[in-house]
C-alpha positions as CSV (number, residue, x, y, z in Angstrom):
1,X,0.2,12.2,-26.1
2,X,-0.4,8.8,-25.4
3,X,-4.1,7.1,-25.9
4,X,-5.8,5.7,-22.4
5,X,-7.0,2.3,-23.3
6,X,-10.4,2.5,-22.1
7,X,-11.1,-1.3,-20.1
8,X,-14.0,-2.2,-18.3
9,X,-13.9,-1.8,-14.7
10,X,-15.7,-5.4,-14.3
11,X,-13.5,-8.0,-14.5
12,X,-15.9,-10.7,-14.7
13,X,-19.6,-10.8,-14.8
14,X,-22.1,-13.9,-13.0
15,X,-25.4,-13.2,-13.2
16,X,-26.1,-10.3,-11.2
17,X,-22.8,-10.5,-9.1
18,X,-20.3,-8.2,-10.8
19,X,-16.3,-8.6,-9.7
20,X,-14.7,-4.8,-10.7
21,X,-10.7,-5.0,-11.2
22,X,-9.8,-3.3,-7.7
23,X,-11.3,-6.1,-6.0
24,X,-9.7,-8.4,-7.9
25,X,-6.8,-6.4,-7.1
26,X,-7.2,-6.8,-3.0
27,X,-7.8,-10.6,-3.5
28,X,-4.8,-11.5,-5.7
29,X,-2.4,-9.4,-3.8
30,X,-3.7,-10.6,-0.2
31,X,-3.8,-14.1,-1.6
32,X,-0.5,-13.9,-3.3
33,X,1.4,-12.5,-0.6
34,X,0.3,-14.8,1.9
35,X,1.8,-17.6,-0.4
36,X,4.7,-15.7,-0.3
37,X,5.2,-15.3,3.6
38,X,4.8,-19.1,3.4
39,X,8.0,-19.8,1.6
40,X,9.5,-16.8,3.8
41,X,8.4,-18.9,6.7
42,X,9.8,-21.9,5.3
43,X,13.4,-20.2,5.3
44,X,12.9,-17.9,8.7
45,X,10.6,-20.6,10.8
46,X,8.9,-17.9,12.5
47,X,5.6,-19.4,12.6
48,X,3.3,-22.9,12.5
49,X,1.1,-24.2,9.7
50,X,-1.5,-23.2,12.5
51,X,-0.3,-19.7,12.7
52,X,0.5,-19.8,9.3
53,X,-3.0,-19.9,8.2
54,X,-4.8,-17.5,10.9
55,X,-2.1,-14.8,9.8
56,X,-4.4,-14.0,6.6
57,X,-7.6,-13.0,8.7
58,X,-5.5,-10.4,10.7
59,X,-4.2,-9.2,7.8
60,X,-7.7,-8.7,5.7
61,X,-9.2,-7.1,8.6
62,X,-6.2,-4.8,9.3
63,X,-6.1,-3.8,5.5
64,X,-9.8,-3.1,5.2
65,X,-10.7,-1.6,8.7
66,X,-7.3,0.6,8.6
67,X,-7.9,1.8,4.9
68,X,-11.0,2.5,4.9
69,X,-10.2,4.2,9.1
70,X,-7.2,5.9,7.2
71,X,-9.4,7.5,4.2
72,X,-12.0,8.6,6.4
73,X,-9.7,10.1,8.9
74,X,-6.9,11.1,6.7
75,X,-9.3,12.7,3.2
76,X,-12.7,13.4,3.9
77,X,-13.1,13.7,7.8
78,X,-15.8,16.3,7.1
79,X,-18.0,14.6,5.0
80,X,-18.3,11.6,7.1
81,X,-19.2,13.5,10.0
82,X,-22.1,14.8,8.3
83,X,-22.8,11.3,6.8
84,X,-21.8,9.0,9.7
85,X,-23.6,6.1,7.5
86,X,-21.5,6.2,4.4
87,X,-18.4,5.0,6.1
88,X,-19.0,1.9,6.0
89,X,-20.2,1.8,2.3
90,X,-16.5,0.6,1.3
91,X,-18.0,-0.5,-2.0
92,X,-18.7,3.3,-2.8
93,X,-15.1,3.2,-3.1
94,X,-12.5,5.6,-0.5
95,X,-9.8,3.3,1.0
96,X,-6.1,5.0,2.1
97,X,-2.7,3.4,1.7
98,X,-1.5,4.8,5.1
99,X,-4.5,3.7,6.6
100,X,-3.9,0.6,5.6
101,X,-0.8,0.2,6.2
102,X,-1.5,1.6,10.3
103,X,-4.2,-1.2,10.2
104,X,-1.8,-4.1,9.1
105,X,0.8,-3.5,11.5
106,X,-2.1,-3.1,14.6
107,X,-3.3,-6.6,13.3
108,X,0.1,-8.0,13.5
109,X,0.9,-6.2,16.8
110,X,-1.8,-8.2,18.5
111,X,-1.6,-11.4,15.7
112,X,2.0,-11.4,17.2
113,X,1.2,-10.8,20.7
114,X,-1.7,-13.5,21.2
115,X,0.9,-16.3,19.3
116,X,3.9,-15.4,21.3
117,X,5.9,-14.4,18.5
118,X,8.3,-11.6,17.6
119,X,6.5,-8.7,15.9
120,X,9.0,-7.9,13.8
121,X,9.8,-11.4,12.7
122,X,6.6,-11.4,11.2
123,X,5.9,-7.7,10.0
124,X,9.2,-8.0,7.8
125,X,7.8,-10.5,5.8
126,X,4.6,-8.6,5.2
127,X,6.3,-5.6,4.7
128,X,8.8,-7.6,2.1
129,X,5.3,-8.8,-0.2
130,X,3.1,-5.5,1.0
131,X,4.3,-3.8,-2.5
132,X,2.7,-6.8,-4.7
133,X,-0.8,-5.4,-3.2
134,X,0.4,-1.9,-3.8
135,X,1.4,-3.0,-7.5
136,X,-1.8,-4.5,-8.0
137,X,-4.4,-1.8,-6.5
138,X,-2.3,1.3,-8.8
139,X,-3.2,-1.0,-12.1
140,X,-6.8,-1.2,-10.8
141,X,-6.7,2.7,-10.2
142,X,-5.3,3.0,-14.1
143,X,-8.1,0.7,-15.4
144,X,-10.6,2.7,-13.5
145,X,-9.7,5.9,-14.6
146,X,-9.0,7.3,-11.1
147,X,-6.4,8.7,-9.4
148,X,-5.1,10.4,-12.4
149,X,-2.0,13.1,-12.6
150,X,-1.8,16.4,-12.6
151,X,-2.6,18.2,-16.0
152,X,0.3,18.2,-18.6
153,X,1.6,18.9,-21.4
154,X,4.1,16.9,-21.7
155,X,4.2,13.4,-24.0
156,X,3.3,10.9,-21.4
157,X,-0.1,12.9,-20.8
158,X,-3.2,10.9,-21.7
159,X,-7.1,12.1,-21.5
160,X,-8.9,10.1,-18.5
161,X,-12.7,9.7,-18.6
162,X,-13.2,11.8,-15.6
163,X,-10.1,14.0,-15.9
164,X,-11.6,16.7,-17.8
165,X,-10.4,17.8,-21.6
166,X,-6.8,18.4,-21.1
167,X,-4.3,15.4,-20.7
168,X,-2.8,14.6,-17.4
169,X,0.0,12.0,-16.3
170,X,-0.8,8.8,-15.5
171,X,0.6,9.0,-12.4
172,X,-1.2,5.5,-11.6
173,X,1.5,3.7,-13.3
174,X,4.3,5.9,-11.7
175,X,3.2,4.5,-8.6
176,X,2.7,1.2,-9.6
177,X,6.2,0.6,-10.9
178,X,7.7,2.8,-7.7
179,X,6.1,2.1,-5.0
180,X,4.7,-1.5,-6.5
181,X,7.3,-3.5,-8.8
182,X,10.5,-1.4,-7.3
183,X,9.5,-1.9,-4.0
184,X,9.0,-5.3,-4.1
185,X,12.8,-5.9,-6.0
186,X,14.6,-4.1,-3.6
187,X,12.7,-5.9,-0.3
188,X,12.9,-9.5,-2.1
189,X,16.5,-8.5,-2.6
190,X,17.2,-7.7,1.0
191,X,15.0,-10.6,2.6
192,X,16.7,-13.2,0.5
193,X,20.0,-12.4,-1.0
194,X,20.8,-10.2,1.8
195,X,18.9,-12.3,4.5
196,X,18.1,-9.3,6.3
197,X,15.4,-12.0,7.5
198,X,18.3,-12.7,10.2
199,X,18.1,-9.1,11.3
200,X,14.4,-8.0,12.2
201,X,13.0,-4.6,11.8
202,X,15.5,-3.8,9.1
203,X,13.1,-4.8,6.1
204,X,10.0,-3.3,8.1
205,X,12.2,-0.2,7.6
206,X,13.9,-0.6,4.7
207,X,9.6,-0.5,3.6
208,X,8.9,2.5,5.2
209,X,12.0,4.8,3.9
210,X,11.7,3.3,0.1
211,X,7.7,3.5,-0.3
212,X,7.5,7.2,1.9
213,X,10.1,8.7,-0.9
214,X,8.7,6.8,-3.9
215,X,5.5,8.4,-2.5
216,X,6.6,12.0,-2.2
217,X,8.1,11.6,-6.0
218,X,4.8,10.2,-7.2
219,X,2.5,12.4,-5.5
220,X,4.3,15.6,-7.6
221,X,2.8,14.2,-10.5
222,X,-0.5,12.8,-8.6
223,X,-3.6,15.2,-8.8
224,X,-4.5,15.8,-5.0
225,X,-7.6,15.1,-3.7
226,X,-10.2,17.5,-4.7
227,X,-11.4,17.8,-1.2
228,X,-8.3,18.7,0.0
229,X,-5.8,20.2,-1.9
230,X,-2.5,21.4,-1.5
231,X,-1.2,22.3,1.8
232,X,1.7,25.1,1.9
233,X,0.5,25.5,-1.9
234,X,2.6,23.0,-2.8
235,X,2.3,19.6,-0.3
236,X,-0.4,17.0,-0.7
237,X,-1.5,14.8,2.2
238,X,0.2,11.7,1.0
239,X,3.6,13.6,1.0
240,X,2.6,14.7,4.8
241,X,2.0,11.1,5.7
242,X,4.9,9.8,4.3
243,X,7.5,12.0,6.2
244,X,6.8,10.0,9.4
245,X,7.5,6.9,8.3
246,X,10.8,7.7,6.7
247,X,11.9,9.5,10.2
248,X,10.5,5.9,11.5
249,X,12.4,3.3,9.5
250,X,16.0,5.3,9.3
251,X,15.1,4.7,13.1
252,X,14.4,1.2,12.4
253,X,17.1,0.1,10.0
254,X,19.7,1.6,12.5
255,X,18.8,0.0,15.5
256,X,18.3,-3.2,13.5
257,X,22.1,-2.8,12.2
258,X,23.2,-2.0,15.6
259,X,21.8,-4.8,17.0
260,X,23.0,-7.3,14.5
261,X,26.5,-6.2,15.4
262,X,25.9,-6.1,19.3
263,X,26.7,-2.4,19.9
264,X,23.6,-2.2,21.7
């Protein structure tokens, strides 16, 4: 069995203003990846330095507003009906990836739409850095103790603080290096050595198909939510959620494909 290393979930203190891991997480990834669309931009010359810079206000408020939307919607629909007040306490914790993910692409629907620019011009580069966030937010989960596997008995199982007395997977980390650090290879490897940046929509769906079935692998070693369950006895939500956007970015990458070789 391997030993959790128990870290503090504050990652720094200032007087009585206390900065916790996960969101330190949120800022690096958001702040990261907007560096990184500007050397996509560089290459692809989608947008302006003006546009440039009033990208990362879309994309904060579509993160936030969809996650925290998506969670409410998506995981605990009851309880917020009965405690209207709570949803916006996001500091409580309660934010979902697909959510999130719904949120970002609304932003840079109408980010795209107000700049006259090509939606998926831009949404492929945030789809191509989107997994740096993801990578981030799992190892936040992990140092939090949250989120943790299914019980097991297996020799990757490791005791969590709030997981009760019997070892479980850290499923945190499966995530992190599937649907974070893989994730992000395999859409840098397209966007650049590929240059699928020449053929939009493919890396928007190249995103969707990779992270929906690193999510339905992860989430069979994920503990589902409490306040949900399984559904079927077997599925979690996540798994739910993620068949869609498989379905959608086949749909994506072949259109893009067919496009690029004018059989449309």
């Amino acid at each position: 069995m391997l030993t959790y290393p128990v870290i503090d979930p504050v990652a720094l203190q200032i007087g009585p203003v206390a900065i916790r891991w996960y969101s330190l997480a949120y800022i690096i990834g958001i702040v990261g990846g907007w560096w990184l669309i500007g050397k996509m931009n560089k290459r692809a010359n989608v947008m302006n330095k003006e546009q440039y810079d009033n990208l990362m206000t879309y994309g904060i408020l579509g993160i936030i507003l969809g996650g925290r939307l998506g969670y409410v919607l998506f995981y605990n629909l009851g309880h917020f009906l009965k405690h209207p007040g709570e949803i916006l306490m996001v500091w409580q914790g309660g934010m979902s990836f697909h959510g999130g993910m719904l949120g970002s692409i609304a932003a840079i629907f109408i980010f795209a739409r107000r700049n006259k620019i090509k939606f998926f011009s831009v949404m492929d580069m945030v789809a191509a850095v989107a997994p740096l966030g993801i990578l981030l937010g799992r190892l936040a989960n992990f140092i939090n103790g949250e989120l943790y596997g299914r019980i097991t008995t297996s020799e990757f199982g490791m005791i969590f603080p709030h997981g009760g007395p019997l070892p479980r997977y850290p499923s945190q980390l499966m995530e992190a290096s599937l649907e974070g650090l893989a994730l992000f290879l395999i859409l840098m490897f397209l966007y650049w050595k590929k240059e699928c940046w020449k053929k939009p929509a493919l890396v928007s769906g190249a995103f969707l198909i990779f992270y929906g079935c690193f999510r339905i692998i992860s989430e069979c070693f994920r503990e589902p939510d409490v306040q949900l369950g399984y559904f079927f006895e077997a599925v979690t939500m996540g798994q739910i959620l993620s068949i869609p956007m498989i379905i959608f970015g086949i749909y994506l990458v072949i259109n893009a494909k067919r496009k690029n070789t004018g059989k449309n």
